[in-house]
C-alpha positions, 0 to 999 in steps of 0.5 A: 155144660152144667144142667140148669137148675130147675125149682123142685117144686114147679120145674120153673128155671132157677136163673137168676138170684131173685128167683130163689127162695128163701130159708128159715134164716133168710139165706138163698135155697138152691132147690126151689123157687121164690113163688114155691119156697119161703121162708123155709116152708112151701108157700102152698100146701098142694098135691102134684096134681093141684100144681100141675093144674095151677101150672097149666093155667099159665102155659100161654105165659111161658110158651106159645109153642105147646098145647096146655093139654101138652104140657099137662102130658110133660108135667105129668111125667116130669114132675114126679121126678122132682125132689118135691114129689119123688116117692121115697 
């Protein structure tokens, strides 16, 4: 069973189509998603940090099974793994 693709930048499931961002040549990017990647450029310019907050503010929309502090938890030991954030 194939892993499933994950955005890069926010962790956010990549699957389907539309949730794909876009590169400089209007062309599908496989990494990150529509809301973080556009137009071959990040959409925002923030700190993991920042993310992790934004993201927090939208657990109730995504699960009602974790706390919002739970989640912080998880974010913060998963996002430094993403190709975003990973330290060179």
């Amino acid at each position: 069973m194939e892993n499933q693709k994950l955005c890069q930048s926010c962790g956010m499931p990549l699957t389907a189509e539309e949730t794909l961002g876009t590169n400089t040549d209007g062309s599908k990017n496989e990494e990150y998603c529509v809301y973080c990647f556009k137009d071959g450029t990040f959409t925002a310019d923030i700190s993991m940090e920042e993310m992790i907050a934004f993201c927090a503010e939208h657990v109730g929309e995504w699960s009602m099974e974790i706390s919002k502090e739970d989640a912080i938890a998880q974010m913060n030991a998963y996002f430094p793994k993403l190709k975003r954030w990973a330290k060179a």
